[in-house]
N, C-alpha and C positions, 0 to 999 in steps of 0.2 A: 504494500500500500504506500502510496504517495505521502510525503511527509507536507501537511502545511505549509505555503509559502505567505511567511508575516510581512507587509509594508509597511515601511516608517513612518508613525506619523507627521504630517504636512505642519508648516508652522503655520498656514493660514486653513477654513475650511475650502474647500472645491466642490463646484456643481456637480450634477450628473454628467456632464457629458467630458466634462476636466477631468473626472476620477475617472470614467470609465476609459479614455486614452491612456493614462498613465497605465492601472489596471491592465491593460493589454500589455501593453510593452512590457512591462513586468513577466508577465508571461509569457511575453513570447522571447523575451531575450534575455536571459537567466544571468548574464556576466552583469546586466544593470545591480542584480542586489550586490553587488559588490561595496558600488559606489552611490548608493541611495539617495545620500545628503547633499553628493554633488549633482546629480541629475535635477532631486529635487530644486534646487536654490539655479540652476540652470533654466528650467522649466519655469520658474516663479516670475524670475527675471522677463521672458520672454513673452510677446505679442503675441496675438490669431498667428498673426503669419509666421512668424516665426517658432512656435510651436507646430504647423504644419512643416518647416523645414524642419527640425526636431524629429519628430516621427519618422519620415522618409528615411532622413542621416545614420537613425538610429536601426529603423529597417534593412537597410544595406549594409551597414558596417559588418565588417568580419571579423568578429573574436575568434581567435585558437585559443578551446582551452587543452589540458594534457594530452588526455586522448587525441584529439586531432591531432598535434603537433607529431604523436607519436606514428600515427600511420601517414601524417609526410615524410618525415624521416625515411620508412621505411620505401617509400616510391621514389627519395631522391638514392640511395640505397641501389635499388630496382635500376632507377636510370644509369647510375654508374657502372653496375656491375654488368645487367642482361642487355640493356641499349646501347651500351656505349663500347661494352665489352671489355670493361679497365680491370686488368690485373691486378695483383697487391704487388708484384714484383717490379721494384723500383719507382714508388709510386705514394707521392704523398697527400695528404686531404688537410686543405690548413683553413683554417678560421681568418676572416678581412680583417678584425681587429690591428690594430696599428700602434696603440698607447701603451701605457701603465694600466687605464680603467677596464674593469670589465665588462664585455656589450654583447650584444644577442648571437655573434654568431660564435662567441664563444661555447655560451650555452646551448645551443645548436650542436657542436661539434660532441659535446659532453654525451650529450641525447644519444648521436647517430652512430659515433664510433660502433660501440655494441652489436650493430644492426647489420652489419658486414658478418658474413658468413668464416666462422672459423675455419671452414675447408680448404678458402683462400688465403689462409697462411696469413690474415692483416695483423700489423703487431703495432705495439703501445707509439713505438718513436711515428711511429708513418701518420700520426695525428699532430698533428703543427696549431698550438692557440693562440700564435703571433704572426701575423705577414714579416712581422720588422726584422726577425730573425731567419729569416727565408734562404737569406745566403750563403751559412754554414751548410746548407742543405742540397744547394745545387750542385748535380754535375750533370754529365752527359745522358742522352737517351733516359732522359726523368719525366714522367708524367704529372701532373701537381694539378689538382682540382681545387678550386678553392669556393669556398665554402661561406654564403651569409645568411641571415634571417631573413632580410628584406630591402630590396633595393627600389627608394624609391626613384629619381632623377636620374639616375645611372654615372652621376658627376664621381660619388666617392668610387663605384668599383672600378672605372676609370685610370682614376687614379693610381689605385692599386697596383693594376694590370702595368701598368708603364713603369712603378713602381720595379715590379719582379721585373718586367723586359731590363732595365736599364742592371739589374744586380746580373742580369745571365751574361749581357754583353763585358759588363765588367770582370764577372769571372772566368769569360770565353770557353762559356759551354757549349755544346751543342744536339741540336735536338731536342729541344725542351718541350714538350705540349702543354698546351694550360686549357682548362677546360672550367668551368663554373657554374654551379647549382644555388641555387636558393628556394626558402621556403614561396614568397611568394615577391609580387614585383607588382609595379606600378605599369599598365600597357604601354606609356606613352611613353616609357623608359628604352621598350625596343628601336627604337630609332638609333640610339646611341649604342644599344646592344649590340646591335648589326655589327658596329665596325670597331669592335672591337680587336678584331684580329687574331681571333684565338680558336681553341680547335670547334667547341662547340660551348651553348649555355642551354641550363635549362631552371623553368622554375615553376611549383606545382602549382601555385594561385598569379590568375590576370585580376589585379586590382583596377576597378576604373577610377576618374575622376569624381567627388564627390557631388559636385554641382551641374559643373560644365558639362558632363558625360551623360549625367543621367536628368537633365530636364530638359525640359526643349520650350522654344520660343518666348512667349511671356511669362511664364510658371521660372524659367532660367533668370529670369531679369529680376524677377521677385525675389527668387530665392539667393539673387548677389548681393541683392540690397537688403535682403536679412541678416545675413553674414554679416556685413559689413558694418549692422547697425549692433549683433552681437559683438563683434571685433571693438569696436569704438570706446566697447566698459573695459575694456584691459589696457593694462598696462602697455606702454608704448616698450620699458625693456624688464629685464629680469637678470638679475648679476651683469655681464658687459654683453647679453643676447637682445638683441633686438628684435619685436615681436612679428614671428614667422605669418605675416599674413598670409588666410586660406590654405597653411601648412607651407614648410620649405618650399622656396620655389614655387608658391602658388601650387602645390602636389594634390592639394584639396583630396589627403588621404583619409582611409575611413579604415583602418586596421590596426590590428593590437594583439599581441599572445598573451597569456597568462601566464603573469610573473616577470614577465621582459619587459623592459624600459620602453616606454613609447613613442612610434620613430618619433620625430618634429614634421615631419613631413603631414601627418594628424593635423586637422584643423584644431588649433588651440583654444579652443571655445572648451575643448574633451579634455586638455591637462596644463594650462597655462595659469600660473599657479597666484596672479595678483589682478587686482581691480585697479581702476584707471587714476586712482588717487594712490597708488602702491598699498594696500589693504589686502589682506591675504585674502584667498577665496576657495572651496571646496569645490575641488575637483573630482572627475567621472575616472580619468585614470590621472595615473604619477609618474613624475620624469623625473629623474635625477639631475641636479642644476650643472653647468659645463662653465664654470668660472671661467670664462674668456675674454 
């Protein structure tokens, strides 16, 4: 039997037809009781209109929780192993990470390691949770997959990528294939994917655009100028970040995993953590701040 699902109560009362919205979405998208207080005070704040953007946002979003997470792991797995036909011999799987901090495709890599078949002989070193360390690594006739949670723009794997190219030419190896999975991507990201130059990519979720992608004509113009009037109560910055309108890069992303840091690409209405007099504010998810 179903266990109860309790909502918090509201600090104002709500009509029928205000409770009975909420009430849905509660039900129908289980990662909201997470963040009750932040929805709530989100929802308080907002218009008609912008409470029908609300709904829609929150309709389309795509939470990963465990389980999910755990049978993409196992299809990007699948793609490496039966698709792509990659050996464990001479053959690394490294995490985009770049810094000191810890980031999603570390914990990704934590997940996936496991999911490679013992038969294939994969062992502990052939797991890499740094790009920045890549170069003790290379040599000739190496295969290196690398490994993220979520790309959204395609700017940082990019980077990456030119990153390894310039450490291979520096250590004058040869042969090298790079190849790249992630959990899920932004569509608009394949453009840049293309020309990457590398053996192949692949990634189990096409994320759209939150607004741009999915409304059309004047329902589109409304709902920018919802945004726009949600954006307005936030803070302009947070530590030395200046605030991501519509998500990085305008990414107007709507994704999130459970337990992982939330990209910024996220419309920050879902985790931007201060109101437009710098007042703190309850938030639907939690970023960890990037003193920049």
């Amino acid at each position: 039997m179903d266990q109860e699902k309790n909502i918090s109560r509201s600090t104002k009362p709500y009509g029928f037809e205000n409770f009975s919205k909420l009430y849905n979405l509660y039900k129908d998208h289980i990662w909201l009781e997470n963040s009750q207080e932040g929805f709530y005070d989100l929802w308080e704040s907002a218009d008609e209109e912008q409470k029908l953007l609300l709904e829609k946002l929150v309709d389309n979003f795509t939470y990963i929780d465990s389980r999910k997470i755990s049978e993409i792991c196992q299809k990007i797995v699948n793609q490496i192993i039966n698709k792509w036909q990659i050996s464990s011999d001479n053959t690394l799987v490294v995490a985009t990470c770049d810094g000191d901090e810890a980031d999603g495709s570390q914990a990704l890599l934590q997940r996936i390691k496991n999911k490679f078949p013992e038969a294939n002989r994969w062992k502990e070193n052939q797991f890499i949770n740094n790009i920045s360390v890549i170069e003790k690594y290379l040599s000739s006739d190496l295969t290196i997959v690398l490994l993220d949670d979520f790309i959204g723009t395609g700017n940082t794997i990019s980077k990456r990528i030119d990153f390894i190219k310039e450490k291979i030419i520096f250590k004058e190896v040869v042969n090298v294939k790079i190849y790249l999975v992630a959990a899920a991507a932004m569509g608009f990201s394949k453009t840049k994917l293309d020309k990457l130059e590398i053996e192949s990519y692949y990634y189990e979720m096409e994320l759209r655009r939150g607004i741009t992608e999915s409304f059309i004509d004047e329902e589109k113009d409304i709902a920018i100028k919802s945004m726009e009037k949600f954006e307005s109560k936030l803070s302009n910055h947070w530590d030395k970040l200046k605030l991501p309108k519509f998500g990085y890069e305008r990414s107007e992303s709507l994704f999130a995993i459970e337990d992982y840091n939330i990209p910024n690409n996220v419309f920050p209405i879902f985790w931007w953590p201060y109101c437009i007099l710098g007042k703190s504010r309850k938030t639907i998810f939690a970023r960890v701040s990037q003193r920049r």
